[in-house]
N, C-alpha and C positions, 0 to 999 in steps of 0.2 A: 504399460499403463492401462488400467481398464477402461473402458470407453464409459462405464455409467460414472464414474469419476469425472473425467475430462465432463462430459455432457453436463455434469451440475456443475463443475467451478467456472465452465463458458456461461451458462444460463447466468450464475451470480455477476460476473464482470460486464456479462451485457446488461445487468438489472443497473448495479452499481454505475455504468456510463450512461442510462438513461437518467437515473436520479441526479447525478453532475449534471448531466445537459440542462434539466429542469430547472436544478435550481441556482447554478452559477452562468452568469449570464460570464461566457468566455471571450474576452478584446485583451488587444494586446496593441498600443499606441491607437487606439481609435477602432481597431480594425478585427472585426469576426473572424475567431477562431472556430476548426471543427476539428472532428477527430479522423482517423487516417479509415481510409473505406478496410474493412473487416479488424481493425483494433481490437475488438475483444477474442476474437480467434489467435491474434498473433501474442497478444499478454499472456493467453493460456497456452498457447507452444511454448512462448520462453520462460511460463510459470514451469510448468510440467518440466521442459528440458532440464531446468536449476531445481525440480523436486525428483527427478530420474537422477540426476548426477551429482549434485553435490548436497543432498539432504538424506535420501533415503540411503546412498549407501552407509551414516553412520548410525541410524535407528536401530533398533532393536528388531529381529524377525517379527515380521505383522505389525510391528507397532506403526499407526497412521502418525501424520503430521499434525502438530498440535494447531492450537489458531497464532500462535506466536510465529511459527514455522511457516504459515498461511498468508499472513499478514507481511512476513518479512521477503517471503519469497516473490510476492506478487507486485509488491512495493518495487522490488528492484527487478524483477522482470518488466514492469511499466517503466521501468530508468532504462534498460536497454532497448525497448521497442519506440517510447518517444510517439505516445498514441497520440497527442495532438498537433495538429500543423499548424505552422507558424511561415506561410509562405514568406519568402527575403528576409526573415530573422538570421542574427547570426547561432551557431550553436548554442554558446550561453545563455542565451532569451529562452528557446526551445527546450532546455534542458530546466530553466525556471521557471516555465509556465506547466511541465509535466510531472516538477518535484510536487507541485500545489495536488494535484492530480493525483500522484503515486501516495500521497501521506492521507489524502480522501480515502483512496481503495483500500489503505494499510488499517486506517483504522476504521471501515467500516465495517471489513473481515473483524478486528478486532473484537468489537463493541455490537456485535449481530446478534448477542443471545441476549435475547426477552427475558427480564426480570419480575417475580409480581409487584413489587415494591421498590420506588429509587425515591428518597430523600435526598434534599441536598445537606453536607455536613454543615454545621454553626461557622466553619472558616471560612465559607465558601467561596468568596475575592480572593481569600491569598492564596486558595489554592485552586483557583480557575486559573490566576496570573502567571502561579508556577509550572501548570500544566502546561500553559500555552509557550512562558520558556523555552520548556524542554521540547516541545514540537519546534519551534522557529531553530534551536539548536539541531535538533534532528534533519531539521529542513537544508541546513546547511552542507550538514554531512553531505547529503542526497546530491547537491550539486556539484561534491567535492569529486562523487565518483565517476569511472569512467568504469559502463559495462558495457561496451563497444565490444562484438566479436568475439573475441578469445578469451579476454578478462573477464568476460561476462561469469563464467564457472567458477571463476575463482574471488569473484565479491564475497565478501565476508558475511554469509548469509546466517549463519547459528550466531555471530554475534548482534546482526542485527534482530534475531527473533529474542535474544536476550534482552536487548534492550526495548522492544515490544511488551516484555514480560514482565521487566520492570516498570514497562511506563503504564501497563494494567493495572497493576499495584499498587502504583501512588495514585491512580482514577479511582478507585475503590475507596481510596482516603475521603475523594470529592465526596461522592455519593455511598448513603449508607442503603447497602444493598439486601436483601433479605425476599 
């Protein structure tokens, strides 16, 4: 992996977990949550691990990861590192306080290129509510998985940048972009 690589996808994740801290005040039954000491170091290992091993070997020579690729990888490399603590929770809590987290990062990668121009479409409720659908759907998924340890390489990472790519595509409907 080249280090100027790794050095901006760590800068972005620790930008992206200062802008969470900012703006979501994190409790979980009453109680202050924070993130695990060096968390953006360790999402960008197991970002990197799951972009060395199960992404770039089916690309094409030289071709980069797209932001679907970006978004899906990171997403579920935050589902196996579990950057927030949740002291005496049990898994299932920790693993639902960190989907909220992992769909933040997924689509902030996402949605990070500057446009001169976003209008919103004439539909715009019905298609902010369908958006939101298919995130809380997505959101599911995320809890469904287990990428503990060994399964971690083998999470279905091209079909989740698929469905990143689709869920870009019907956001594009929301807003007329230009």
């Amino acid at each position: 992996m080249a280090s100027h690589e790794y050095q901006k996808r760590l800068g972005e994740i620790n930008l992206i977990i200062d802008k969470y801290k900012e703006n979501h005040r994190i409790k979980f039954d009453g109680h202050e949550l924070d993130f695990i000491e060096n968390a953006a170091e360790k999402i960008c290992d197991a970002y990197f691990n799951l972009l060395e091993n199960a992404i770039r070997p089916y690309l094409k020579d030289g071709a980069f990861a797209n932001k679907y690729k970006v978004a899906a990888g990171s997403e579920i490399a935050c589902m196996n590192v579990l950057p927030i603590l949740c002291q005496g929770e049990s898994y299932a809590n920790r693993k639902r306080i960190n989907a909220v987290f992992a769909l933040f990062l997924a689509t902030t990668f996402l949605f990070s290129i500057s446009y001169d121009t976003i209008k919103l479409n004439k539909d715009k409720n019905y298609l902010h509510g369908k958006a939101f659908s298919i995130l809380k759907g997505h959101f599911y998924w995320l809890l469904s998985l287990d990428c503990r340890g060994e399964k971690f390489l083998s999470t279905p990472t091209y079909l989740n940048s698929n469905f990143w790519e689709c869920y870009h595509s019907f956001c594009e409907t929301i807003f007329i972009i230009s």
